[in-house]
C-alpha positions in Angstrom: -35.7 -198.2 95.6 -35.4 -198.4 92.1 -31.6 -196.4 91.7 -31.0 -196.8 87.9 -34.6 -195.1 87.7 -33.8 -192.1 90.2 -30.6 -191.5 88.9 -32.5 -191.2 85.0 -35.0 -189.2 86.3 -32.6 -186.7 88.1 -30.9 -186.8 84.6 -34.0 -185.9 82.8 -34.7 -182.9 85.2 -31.4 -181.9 85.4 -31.5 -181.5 81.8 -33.8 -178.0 82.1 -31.2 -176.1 83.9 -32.1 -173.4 85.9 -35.6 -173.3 85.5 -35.8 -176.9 88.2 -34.3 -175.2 91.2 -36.3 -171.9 90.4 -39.7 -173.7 90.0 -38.5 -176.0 93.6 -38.2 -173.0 95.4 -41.1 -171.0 93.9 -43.8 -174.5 95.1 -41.4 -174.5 98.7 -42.4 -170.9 99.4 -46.0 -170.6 98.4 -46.2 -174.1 100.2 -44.7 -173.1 102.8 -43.7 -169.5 103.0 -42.5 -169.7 106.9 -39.5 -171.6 105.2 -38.5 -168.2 103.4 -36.9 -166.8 106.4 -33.9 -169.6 106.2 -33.0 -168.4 102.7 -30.7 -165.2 102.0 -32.7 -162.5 100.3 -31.0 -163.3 97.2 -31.2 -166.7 96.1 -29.5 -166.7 92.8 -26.1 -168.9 94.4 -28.3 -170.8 97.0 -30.5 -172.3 93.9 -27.8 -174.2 92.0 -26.3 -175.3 95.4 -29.4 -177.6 95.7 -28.9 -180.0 93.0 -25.4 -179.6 93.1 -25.6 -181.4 96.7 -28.7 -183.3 95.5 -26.3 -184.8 93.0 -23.9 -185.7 95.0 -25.9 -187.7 96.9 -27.5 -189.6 94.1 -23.9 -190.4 93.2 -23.6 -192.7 96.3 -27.9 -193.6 97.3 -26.8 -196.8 96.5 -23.8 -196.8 98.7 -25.1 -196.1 102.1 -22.0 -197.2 104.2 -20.7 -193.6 102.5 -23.9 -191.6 102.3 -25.0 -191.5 105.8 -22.1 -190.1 107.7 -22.4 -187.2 104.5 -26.5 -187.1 106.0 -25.4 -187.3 109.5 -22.7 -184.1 109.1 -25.9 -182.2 106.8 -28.0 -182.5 109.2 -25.9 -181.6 112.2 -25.0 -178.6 109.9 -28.4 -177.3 108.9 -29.4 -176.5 112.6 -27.6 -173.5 112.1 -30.0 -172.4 109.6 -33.3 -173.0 112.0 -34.2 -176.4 110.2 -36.1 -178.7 112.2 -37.7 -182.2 112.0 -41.6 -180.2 110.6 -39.8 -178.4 108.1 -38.8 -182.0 105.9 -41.6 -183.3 104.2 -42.2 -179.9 102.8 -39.2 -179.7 101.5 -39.7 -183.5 100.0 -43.0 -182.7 98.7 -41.7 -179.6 97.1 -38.8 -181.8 95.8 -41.4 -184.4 94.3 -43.8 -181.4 92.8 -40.3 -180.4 91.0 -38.8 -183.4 89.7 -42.4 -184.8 88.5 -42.7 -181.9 86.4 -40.1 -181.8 84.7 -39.6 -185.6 84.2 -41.7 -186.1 81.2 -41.6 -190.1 82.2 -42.6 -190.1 85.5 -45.1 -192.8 87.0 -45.8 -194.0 90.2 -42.8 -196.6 90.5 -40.3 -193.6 90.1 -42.6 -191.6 92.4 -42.5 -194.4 95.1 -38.9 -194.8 94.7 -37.9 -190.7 94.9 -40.8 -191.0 98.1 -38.8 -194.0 100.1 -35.2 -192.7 99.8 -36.2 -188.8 100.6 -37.8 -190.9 103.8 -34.3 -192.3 104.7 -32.3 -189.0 103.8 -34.7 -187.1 105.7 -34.5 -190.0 108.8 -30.8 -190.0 108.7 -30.6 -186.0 108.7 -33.4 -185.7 111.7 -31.6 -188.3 114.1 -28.0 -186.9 113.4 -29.8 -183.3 114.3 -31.8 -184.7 117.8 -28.6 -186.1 118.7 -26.8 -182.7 118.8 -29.7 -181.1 120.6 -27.6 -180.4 123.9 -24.9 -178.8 121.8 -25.1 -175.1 120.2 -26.4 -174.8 116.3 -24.0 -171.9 116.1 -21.5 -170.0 118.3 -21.6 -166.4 118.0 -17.8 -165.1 117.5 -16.5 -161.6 118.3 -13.5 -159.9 115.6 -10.6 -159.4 117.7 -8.3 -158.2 115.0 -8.3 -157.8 111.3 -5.3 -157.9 109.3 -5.7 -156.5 106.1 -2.5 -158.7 104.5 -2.9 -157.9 100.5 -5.6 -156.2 98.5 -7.4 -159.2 98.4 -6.7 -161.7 101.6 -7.1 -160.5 105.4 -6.2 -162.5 108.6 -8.9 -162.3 110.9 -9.0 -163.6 114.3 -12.0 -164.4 115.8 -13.1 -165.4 119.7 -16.3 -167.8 119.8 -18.8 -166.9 123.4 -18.5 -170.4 123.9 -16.0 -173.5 123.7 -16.1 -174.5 119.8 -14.3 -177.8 119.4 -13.0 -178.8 116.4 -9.9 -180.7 114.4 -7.2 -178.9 113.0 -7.5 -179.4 109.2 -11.6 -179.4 109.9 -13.6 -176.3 108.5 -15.8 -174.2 109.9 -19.1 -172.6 108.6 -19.3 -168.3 109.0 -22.1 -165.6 108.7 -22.0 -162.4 109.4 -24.5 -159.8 109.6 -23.0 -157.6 106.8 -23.9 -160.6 104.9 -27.2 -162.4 106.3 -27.9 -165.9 106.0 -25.2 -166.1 103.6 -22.6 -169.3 104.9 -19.2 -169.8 103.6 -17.0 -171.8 105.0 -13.2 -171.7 106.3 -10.4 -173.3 107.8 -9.2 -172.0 111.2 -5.3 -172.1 110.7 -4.4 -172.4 114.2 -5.1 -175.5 116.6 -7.5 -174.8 119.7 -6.0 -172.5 122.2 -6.9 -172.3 125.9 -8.0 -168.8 125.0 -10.4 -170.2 122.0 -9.6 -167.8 119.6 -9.8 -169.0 115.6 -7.1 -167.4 113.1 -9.3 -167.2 109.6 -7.4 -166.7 106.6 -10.0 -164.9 103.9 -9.6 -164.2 100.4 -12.2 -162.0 98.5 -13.2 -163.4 95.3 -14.5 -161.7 92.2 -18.4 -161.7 93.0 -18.2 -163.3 96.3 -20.3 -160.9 98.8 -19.3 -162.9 102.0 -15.6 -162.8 100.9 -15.4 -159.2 100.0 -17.5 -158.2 103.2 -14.9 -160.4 105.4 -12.0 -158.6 103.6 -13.3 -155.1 102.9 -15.6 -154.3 105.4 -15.8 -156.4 109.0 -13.8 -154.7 111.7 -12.6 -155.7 115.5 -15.6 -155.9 117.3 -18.2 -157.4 114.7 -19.8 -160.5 115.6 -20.4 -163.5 113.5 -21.4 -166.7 113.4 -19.9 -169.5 113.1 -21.7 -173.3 112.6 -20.1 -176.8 113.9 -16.8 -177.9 112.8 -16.9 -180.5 109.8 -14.4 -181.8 107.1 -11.6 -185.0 106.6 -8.5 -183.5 106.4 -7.0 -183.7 110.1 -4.2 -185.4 110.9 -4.1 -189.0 111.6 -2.8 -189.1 114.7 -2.2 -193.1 114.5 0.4 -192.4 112.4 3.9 -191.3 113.7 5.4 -191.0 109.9 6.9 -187.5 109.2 4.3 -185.2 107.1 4.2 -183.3 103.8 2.2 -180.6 103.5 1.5 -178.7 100.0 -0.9 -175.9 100.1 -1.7 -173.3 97.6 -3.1 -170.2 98.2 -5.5 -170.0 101.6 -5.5 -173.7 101.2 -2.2 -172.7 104.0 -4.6 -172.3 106.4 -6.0 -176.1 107.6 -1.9 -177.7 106.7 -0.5 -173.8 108.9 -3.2 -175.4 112.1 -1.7 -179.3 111.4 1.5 -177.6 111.6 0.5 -175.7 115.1 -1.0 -179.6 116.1 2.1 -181.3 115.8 4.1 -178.1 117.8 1.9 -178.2 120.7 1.0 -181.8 120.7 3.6 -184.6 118.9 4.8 -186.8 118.6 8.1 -185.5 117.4 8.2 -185.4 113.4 10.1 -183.8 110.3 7.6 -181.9 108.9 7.6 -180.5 105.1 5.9 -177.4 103.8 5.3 -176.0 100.6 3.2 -173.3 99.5 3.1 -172.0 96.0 1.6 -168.8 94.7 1.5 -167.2 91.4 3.9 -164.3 92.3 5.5 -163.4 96.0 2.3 -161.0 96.3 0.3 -164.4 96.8 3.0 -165.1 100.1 0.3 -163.0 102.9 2.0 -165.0 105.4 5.1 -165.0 105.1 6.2 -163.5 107.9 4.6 -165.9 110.4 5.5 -169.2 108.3 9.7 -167.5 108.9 8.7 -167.3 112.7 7.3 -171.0 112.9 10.2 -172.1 110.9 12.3 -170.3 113.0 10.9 -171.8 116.7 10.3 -175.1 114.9 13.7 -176.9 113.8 11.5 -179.6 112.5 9.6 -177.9 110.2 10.7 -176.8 106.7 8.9 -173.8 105.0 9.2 -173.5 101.1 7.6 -171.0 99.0 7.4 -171.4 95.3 6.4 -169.0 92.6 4.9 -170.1 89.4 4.6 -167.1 87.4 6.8 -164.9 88.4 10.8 -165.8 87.2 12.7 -162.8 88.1 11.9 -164.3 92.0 14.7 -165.2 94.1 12.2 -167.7 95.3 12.2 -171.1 93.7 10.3 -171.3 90.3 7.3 -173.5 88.9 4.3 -175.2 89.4 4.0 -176.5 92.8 4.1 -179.8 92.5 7.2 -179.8 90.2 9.2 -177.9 93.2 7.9 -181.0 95.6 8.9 -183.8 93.4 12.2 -181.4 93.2 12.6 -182.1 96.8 11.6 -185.8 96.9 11.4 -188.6 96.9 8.2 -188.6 99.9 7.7 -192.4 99.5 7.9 -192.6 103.4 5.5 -189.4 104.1 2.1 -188.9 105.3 0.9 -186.0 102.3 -1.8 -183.5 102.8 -2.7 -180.8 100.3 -5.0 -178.3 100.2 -5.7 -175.6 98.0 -7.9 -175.0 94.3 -8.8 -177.8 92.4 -6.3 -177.7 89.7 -3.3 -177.5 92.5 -4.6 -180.6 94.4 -5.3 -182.8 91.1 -1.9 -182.2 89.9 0.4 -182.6 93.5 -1.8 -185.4 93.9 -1.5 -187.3 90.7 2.2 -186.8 90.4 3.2 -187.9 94.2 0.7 -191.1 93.6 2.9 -191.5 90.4 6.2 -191.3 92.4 5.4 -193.9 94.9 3.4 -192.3 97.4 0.2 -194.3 98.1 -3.4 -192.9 97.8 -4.6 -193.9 101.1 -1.5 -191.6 102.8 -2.5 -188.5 100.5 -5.9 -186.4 102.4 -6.8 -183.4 100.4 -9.2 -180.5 101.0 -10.8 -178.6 97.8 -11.0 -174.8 97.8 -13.7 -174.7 95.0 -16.1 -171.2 94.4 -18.7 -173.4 93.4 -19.2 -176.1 95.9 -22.3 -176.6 97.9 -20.6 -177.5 101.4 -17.1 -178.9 102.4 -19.4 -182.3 102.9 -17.7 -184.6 100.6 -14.7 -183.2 99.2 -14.5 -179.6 99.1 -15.5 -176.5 100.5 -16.8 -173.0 99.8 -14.4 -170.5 100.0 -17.2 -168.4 98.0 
């Protein structure tokens, strides 16, 4: 494979916006039109989610010691949507069809490059697939209660039909019927339970429908769907060093389950938590961080305002109210929350002596394709 040439000719294609991933899908359905029924009806999000994932992996096709375990999570993932080993090489030859006419410098060497490593993605994908085949692609998940905490966040708590196993700090894929083969994905803030039920902490976001249906609209007794466990943020359990854990907004949820890990499971720790919001409106769990503080003499809960000064809470940006409490030179970090929140807390603790490879993070972005490399959609 000729990299340099793939990654140019991405470029090139990339450069005519939205009109690639409309003419992709347009050849993929009138190719192949039983391939509609995996899409939502609207496809306006779902088209720039393609070449945002297909960029990410050109960013490492020349690094496969981290691309494939990113393939093998895909395509564990994309059972959920009905994808099976026939339904690849139409979606290669529709992704060849696409990026040939729009690179006005293809040829055949670029053609036989793009051809050979869409043959190992879509290898990679198919094997990590089979070798899930004796597992569920999704777990169907009744609404035992719904919480309706602020305006815009709910606590919902769901109960899969069937064991779901999963990390605490991992994230979960969801769809629900008021929202059809629409998948966003969330953290459950609890650890798994003997009775299996997930707590899901949901925000609804200006123009996000799965958010707003979640928030606005499900009740006990729906049933959704939720898809296999994925993600890098749980707890390193070969560690024994006390934890600090900086979440902003829902990012509470994955650091609220490590929490719930390390109370029902050790080893015995100090544990640290902050959680920042704009005003104490933003606090929707307040209540339940006080109990957990409260049965937990370990932990330490400390909520922060940023924009709100007449609080009797502390003041400022989050990650000035941690280096407050510092120095965490000793600590295993993890922080989770919107992009801006985790850039900062995690510059400024690398700054103060807290080494990268003890800081995990989890992105809440709107706009990313899946939680696959380092993010998730919230929506």
């Amino acid at each position: 494979m000729d990299v340099p040439a793939m990654r140019a000719s991405f470029a090139r294609a990339g450069a005519h916006g939205d009109q690639v991933p409309l003419w992709f899908y347009s050849h993929l359905f009138l190719t192949h039109p039983e391939t509609r029924a995996m899409f939502p009806v609207s496809m306006a999000t779902q088209r720039d989610r393609l070449f945002a994932a297909l960029g990410e992996v050109m960013a490492r096709v020349d690094d496969l010691d981290a691309l494939v375990p990113i393939l093998q999570q895909l395509g564990r993932d994309h059972r959920k949507f009905g994808a099976v080993a026939a339904h690849y090489p139409a979606v290669g030859a529709s992704l060849l069809a696409t990026l040939e006419h729009f690179d006005d410098q293809w040829d055949d060497a670029v053609a036989a490059s793009w051809a050979e490593a869409y043959g190992v993605i879509a290898d990679v994908m198919i094997g990590a697939a089979d070798g899930q085949a004796d597992q569920p692609a999704w777990w169907e998940a009744e609404v035992v209660a719904h919480e309706r905490r602020t305006l815009e966040v709910a606590v919902l708590r769901v109960r899969p039909d069937a064991p779901l196993e999963y990390l605490p700090g991992q994230a979960i894929s969801l769809e629900s019927e008021l929202r059809p083969r629409l998948w966003r994905w969330y953290s459950p803030a609890n650890a798994p339970r003997a009775d299996g039920v997930l707590e899901l902490h949901v925000k609804a976001r200006d123009g996000g429908p799965v958010s707003s249906a979640l928030v606005r609209l499900a009740q006990v007794g729906d049933v959704l769907r939720l898809g296999p466990p994925v993600g890098h943020l749980a707890l390193d359990t070969a560690s024994d060093r006390d934890l600090l854990l900086v979440a902003g907004g829902t990012g509470l949820a994955p650091l609220k389950a490590i929490v719930d890990q390390v109370a029902r499971q050790g080893p015995p720790r100090r544990v640290d938590l902050f959680v920042g919001a704009r005003t104490e409106d933003g606090f929707y769990d307040r209540a339940d961080l006080r109990r957990l503080e409260q049965e937990n003499p370990w932990l330490t809960v400390t909520c922060a305002v940023s924009q709100e000064k007449g609080s009797s809470l502390e003041h400022g940006d989050i990650a000035d109210v941690v280096l407050r409490h510092g120095p965490w030179t000793s600590r295993d970090a993890y922080v989770a929350g919107n992009p801006a929140t985790v850039e900062d807390t995690v510059v400024r603790l690398h700054q103060h002596g807290l080494p990268m490879g003890r800081i995990r993070t989890e992105v809440f972005a709107p706009s990313r394709p899946s939680p696959t490399v380092d993010g998730k959609v919230t929506e």
